[in-house]
C-alpha positions, 0 to 999 in steps of 0.5 A: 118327212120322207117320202117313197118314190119310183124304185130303181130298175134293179138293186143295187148298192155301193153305187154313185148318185149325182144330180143335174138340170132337172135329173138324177143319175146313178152310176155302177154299184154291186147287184143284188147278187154281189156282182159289179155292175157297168151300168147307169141309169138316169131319171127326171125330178118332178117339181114335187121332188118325186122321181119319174121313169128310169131309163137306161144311160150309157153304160161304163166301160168298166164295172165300178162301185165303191166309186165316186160321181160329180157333175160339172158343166154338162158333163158328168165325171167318176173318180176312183172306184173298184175295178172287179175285172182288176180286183184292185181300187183303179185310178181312172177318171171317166167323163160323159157329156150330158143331153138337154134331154138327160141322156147320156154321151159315151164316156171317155177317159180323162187323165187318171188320178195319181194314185189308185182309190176306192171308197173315197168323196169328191166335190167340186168347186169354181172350175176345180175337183177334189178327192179325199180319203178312201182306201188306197191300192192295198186296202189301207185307209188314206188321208191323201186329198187330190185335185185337178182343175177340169180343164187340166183333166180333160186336156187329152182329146179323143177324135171327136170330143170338143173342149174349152181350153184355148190354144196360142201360139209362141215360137212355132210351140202351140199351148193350151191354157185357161184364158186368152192371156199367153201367160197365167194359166199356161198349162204347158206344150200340147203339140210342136210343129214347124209348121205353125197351125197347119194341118198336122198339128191335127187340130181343127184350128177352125172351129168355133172360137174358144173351143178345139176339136181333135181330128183323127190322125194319119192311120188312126182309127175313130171306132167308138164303143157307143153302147152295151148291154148285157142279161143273164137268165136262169131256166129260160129258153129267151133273152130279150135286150135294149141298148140304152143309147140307140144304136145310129144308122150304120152302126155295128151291132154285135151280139155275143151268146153263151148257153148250157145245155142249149142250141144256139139260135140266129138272134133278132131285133125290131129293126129287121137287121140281118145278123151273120154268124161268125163262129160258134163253139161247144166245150163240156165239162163234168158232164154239162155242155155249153155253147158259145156264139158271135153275131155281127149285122153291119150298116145297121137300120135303126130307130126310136128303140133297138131290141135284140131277141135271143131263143135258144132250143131244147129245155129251158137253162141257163142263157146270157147275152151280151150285145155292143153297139160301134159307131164310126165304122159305116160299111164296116166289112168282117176280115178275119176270125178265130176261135179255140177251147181246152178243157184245161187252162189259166190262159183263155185265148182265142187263136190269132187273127192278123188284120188287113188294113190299120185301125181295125176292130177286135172282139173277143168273146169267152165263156168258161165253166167254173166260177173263175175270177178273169182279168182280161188280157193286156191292151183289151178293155173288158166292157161287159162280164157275166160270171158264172156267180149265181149259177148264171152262164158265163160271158166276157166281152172285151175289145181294143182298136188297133191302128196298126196292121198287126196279129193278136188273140184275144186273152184272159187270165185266171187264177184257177184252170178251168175249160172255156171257149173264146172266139175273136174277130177283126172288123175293117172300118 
């Protein structure tokens, strides 16, 4: 007979649910209001079967449902999905390392599918994942069937992440492989260099035997998104937010605010941080007023949890919060802002900003006042959206490292013109 057991944080559906050593996870999916959600949740099984507390995983980067989840070897995968931010099926293949105690590592992005899929199964099997069916890029049903073997799919290392294919050597080229053997299972060159396995092959060739990790390059750049967050609340002057995965000692921590009809306050934690204020700016339309707001505290102080408070002044309205977490970026130091509004346009851009040194952060923040559908600008990653759907307040977050020294804005598109506020800023590692 079936039983109840503990409810999910929140509702939601089209989502993904997987299980591994002892716990259940779930991944994207569509809110109660009919809007894509990033975030995952995970929970222990009891020896009843029952479910315990939910806690919050790390969040996707991108919002997903429709999507499909594996685990396999102590990571796990999505595959596919609808990207709302797109508006289209994604062909993006995301992996997160699981703890022994069920959380979750910071997902990263494996090699894409060969095509874009949405509303599709995947299984695993013997070191291999497969796809099949779904719906295609256009909507149309497919018979297309994928598969890759995990080792193939993850062979593209970010600074950091460890795996366990095998490197060999043969005339000066470096492979990587399945086995030991220098034959079957060759999956082709990873790097070529005259120099054999010196340090500018940019693998730590001295790792433990069997597995390589990746080493930043020359005037690359390491800054991660470890986490984010984000709450929007009707008729309220307060927001309270936790992130899921606690942000480390000297960690930057920024905090993003957009209200109507409200005065912006500096935020708060629980961990005594200082947060500055970058810029802040004020549009109206049609007779109402919003604002919108970016905090930073740098070097963070931390602990067991890490709560963000948010009052605003005057009556209580609409107010969202969107709070992100970067790691790898101790002693980081605020280089340059800007910030723009218009009261009419399809391209949302905040000002350029021109960086100091190579591998700097960007931050774009945007509020706009109708109920548009936004796709970030090219070469930005949209992490965090709060529509205005629901009467909620509008709030995009999206960032890009940039290994360069360079000058950019931060952009969105929409398909309708509309009045916003977008404010940028660039972060020194």
């Amino acid at each position: 007979n079936w039983s109840s057991t503990t409810k999910l944080p929140s509702a939601f559906s089209q989502h993904s649910a997987v299980v591994n050593n002892g716990y259940i996870y779930t991944t994207g999916g569509v809110d109660a209001g009919g809007i894509p959600t990033s975030s995952a949740f995970y929970a222990p099984i009891n020896s009843t079967g029952s479910i315990g507390s939910w806690q919050n995983a790390t969040t996707l980067p991108i919002t997903l449902d429709f999507h499909s989840a594996v685990v396999n070897n102590g990571y796990i995968y999505t595959t596919g999905g609808y990207d709302s931010v797109a508006s289209s099926p994604t062909s993006t293949f995301l992996s997160a390392a699981i703890s022994s105690d069920g959380s979750l590592g910071t997902w990263q992005v494996a090699t894409k599918l060969p095509s874009a899929i949405d509303q599709h199964a995947a299984v695993v099997n013997n070191g291999y994942i497969y796809t099949t069916g779904g719906a295609d890029s256009i909507g149309n049903s497919t018979a297309t069937v994928f598969y890759t073997s995990f080792i193939a799919s993850t062979s593209t290392l970010v600074s950091g992440q460890t795996t366990s294919f095998y490197l060999t050597r043969n005339t000066n080229n470096a492979y990587d492989q399945t086995d030991w053997s220098g034959g079957n299972g060759q999956l082709g060159p990873a790097t070529t260099t005259n120099n054999k396995f010196t340090s500018s092959t940019n693998i730590d060739y001295t790792s433990t035997p069997g597995s390589i990790t990746s080493l930043p390059a020359a005037g690359t750049s390491s800054i991660v998104l470890a986490d984010s967050q984000a709450v929007a609340s009707n008729n309220t002057t307060t927001v309270i937010l936790s992130f899921g995965s606690v942000p480390s000692a000297g960690n930057l921590v920024l905090v993003a605010i957009s209200a109507t009809r409200q005065a912006i306050a500096t935020p708060t934690d629980n961990r005594s941080n200082t947060y500055n204020l970058i810029a802040s700016k004020i549009i109206s339309s049609g007779g109402v007023t919003s604002t919108l707001a970016l905090y930073y505290a740098q070097n963070v102080n931390t602990g067991a949890t890490f709560t963000i408070t948010e009052t605003a002044g005057g009556a209580a309205n609409n107010l969202s919060m969107v709070i992100a977490s970067f790691s790898d970026i101790a002693g980081s130091a605020l280089d340059q802002s800007n910030s723009a509004t218009s009261s009419s346009a399809t391209s949302f851009t905040s000002g350029n900003v021109t960086t100091a040194t190579a591998g700097e952060l960007y931050f774009g923040i945007m509020t706009d006042m109708g109920n548009q559908n936004v796709n970030p600008g090219p070469g930005w990653s949209s992490f965090q959206i709060l529509s205005n759907n629901n009467g909620n307040q509008s709030l995009w977050a999206e960032y890009k490292v940039v290994n360069t020294t360079t000058t950019a804005a931060a952009t969105w598109n929409s398909a309708s013109s509309d009045a916003y506020a977008a404010i940028v800023a660039s972060f020194i590692p």
